[in-house]
N, C-alpha and C positions, 0 to 999 in steps of 0.2 A: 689524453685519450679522446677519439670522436665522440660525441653525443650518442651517436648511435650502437656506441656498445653500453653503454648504462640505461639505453631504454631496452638493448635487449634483456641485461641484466633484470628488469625490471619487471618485463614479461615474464619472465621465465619464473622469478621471484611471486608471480599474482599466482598463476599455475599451479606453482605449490602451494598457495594458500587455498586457493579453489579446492586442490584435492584434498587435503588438511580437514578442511570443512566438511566438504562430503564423506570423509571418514567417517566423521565426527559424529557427524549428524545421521548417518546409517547406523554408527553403532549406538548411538541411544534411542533408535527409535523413533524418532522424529519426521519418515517419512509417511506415517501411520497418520498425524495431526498433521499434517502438511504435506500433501501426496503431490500438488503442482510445484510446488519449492519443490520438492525431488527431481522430477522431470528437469526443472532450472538448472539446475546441480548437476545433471548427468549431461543435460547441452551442454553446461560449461566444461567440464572434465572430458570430454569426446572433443568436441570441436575445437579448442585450444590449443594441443600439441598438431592437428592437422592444419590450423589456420598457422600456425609460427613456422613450420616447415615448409606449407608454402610462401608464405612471405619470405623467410629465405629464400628459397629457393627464386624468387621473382626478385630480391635486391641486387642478384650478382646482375654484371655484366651482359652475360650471356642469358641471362630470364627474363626478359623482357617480352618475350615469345609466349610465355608462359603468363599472361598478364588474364585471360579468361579463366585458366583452373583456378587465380586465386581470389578476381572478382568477384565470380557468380556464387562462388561455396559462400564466402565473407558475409554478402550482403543476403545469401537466405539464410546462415543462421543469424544473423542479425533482426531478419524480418519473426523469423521463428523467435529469439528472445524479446520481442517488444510485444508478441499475440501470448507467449508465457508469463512473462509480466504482471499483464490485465489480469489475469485470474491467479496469480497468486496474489495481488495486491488486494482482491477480493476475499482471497482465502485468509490472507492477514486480520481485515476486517471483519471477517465470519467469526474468528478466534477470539480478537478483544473483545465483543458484543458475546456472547457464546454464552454467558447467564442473562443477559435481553434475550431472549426470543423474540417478542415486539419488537423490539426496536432493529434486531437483526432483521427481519425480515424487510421490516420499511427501510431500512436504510441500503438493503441490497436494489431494491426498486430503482431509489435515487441515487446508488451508487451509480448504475449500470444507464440513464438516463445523464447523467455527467459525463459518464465515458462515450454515450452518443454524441454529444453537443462539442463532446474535446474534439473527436475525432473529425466531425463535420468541422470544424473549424481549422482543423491543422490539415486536413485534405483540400478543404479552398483554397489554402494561398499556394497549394501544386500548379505551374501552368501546362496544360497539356496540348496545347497547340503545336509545340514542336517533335513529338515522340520519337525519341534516342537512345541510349544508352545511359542516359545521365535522369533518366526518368525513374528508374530502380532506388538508386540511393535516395534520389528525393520521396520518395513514396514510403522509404524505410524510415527513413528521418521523419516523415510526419508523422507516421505510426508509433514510432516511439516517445516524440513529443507529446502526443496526446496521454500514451500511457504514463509519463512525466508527471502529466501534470495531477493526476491522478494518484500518483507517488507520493506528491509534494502535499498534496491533499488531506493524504492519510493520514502524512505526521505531523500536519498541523492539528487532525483531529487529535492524534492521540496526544500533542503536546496542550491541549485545551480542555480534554477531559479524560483525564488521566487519575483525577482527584475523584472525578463522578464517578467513575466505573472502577475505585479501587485495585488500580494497575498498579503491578509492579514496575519500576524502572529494572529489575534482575530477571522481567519475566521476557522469555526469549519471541517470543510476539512484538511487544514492546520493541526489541533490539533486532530483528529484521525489521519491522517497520520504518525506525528511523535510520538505518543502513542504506536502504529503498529510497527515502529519501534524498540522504546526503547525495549517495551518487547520481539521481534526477538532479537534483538542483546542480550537480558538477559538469554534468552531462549538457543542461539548456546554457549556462555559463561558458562551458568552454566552442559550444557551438555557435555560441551570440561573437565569441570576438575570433575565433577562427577563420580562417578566409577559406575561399574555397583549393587554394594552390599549397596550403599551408600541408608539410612530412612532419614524420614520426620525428624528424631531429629538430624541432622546432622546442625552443625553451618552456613555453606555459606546457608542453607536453608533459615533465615532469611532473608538476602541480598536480595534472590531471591525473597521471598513473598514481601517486603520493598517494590521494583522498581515494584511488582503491582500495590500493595496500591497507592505508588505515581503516577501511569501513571493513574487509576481507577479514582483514584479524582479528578488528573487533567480533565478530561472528565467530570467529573462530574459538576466541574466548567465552564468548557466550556460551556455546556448545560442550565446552571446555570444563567450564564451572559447575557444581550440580546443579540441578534446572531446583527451583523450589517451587514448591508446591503450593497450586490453586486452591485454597480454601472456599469452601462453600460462601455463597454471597449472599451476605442477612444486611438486607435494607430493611430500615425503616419505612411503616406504612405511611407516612407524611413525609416520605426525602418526595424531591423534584421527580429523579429520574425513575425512581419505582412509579407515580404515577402516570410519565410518559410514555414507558414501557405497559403499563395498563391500556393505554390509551390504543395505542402502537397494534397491540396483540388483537384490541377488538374491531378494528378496521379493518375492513373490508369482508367480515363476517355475519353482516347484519347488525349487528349485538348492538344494544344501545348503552352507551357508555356514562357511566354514572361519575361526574366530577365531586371526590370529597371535598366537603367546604370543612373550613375551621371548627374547631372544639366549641370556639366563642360562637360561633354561628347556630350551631346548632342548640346551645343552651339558652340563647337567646330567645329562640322561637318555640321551644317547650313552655319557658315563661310565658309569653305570651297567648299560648293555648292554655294553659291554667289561667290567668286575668278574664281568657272571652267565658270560661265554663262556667267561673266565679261570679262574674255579672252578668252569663244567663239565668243560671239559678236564681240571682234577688229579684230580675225584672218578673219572672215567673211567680218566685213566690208574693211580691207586691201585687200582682194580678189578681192571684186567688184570694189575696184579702178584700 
């Protein structure tokens, strides 16, 4: 059979998982803790069966005519999921940190200054000296690579302090995050060896649609599974990250931020204020004799 009925297969097969998920994820409530993943959800379940129909409709023969109704819609929801993106990759991050307060706050600062520098950086290598038709996908493509790389970001944050922040790997934050990921890293992957002439019947196409499918279900399962429950988070007053988080919450308040030193430290220096009271008294009393 051609290639290109098993990548239609394949579409059609993500579709249902997409609506799957947003079942899912509406019926437990989930849009309530994740209001921009809904918006994501609902682009993707709207736009999907309109974008497949006209891409039909533009394969035959006789649609080639029809090459602007499927262009221009494609690539503005395309530019619309790369600006949704950003701010659910944010709202992920607002979720894990979500008992920091400190450190949620400073880390949204420096979130949102990363995502400036991404963006400045994947908008330079646009050339705009020729402005055409071919300027749209380039401009969507950098927007999305920046949001990328930001993606990729996440989950390495959360694969590095997963142990500080006593995350669950079941906790469904967790599992969009590194979903987000996989499919960024598949995403700058499959556009690094892509050429620019390369169809949908092109073999690494598989691959690509594949680690949908698989990160879609995964989600899906998540969704799926009962979510468990966040327990109240009791740090210790001497871990790392309760005092980073201390640190975190009193910047940029004025407050002056008091560094706890060690147990040893401070018993040390009690000692040594009883030694100086000790031999002031005898120099005193030696005087009055």
């Amino acid at each position: 059979m051609p290639l290109n009925f098993w990548i239609s297969v394949m579409s059609v097969a993500e579709f249902a998982l997409w609506a799957a998920l947003s079942f899912l994820f509406w019926k437990k409530g989930l849009q309530k803790r994740f209001p921009t993943l809904n918006v994501y959800l609902l682009l993707h379940v709207i736009s999907t069966p309109v974008l497949l129909g006209l891409l039909y409709i533009y394969s035959q023969p006789w649609g080639q005519r029809f090459f602007p109704f499927y262009f221009y819609p494609f690539w503005a929801v395309y530019i619309a999921s790369a600006i949704t993106l950003f701010f659910v990759t944010l709202e992920i991050f607002r979720s894990v940190l979500s008992a920091f307060h400190g450190l949620m706050r400073l880390g949204t600062v420096v979130f949102r200054w990363v995502a400036l520098v991404s963006a400045v950086a994947s908008f330079g290598s646009i050339s705009y000296s020729h402005p055409s038709m071919t300027l749209l996908p380039d401009f969507a493509l950098a927007l999305m690579r920046s949001v990328s790389i930001l993606e990729i970001c996440l989950l390495a944050f959360l694969c590095l302090c997963i142990n500080a922040l006593q995350l669950s790997f079941r906790d469904i934050a967790f599992g969009f995050g590194l979903g987000f990921g996989l499919m960024s890293a598949n995403d700058l992957i499959f556009s690094a060896i892509s050429s620019s002439h390369s169809t949908l019947n092109a073999p690494f196409q598989f691959a690509y649609e594949g680690i949908i499918l698989v990160t879609v279900g995964a989600w899906v399962a998540y969704c799926a599974l009962p979510e468990q429950v966040r327990e109240p988070l009791v740090m210790p007053a001497n871990s790392t990250i309760y005092r980073w988080n201390e640190i975190a919450a009193a910047l940029g308040h004025g407050t002056k931020v008091a560094v706890r030193q060690p147990a040893n430290g401070f018993f040390l220096t009690d000692v040594e204020r009883v030694v100086e009271k000790v031999l002031t008294r005898n120099l005193q009393g030696n005087e009055s004799k």
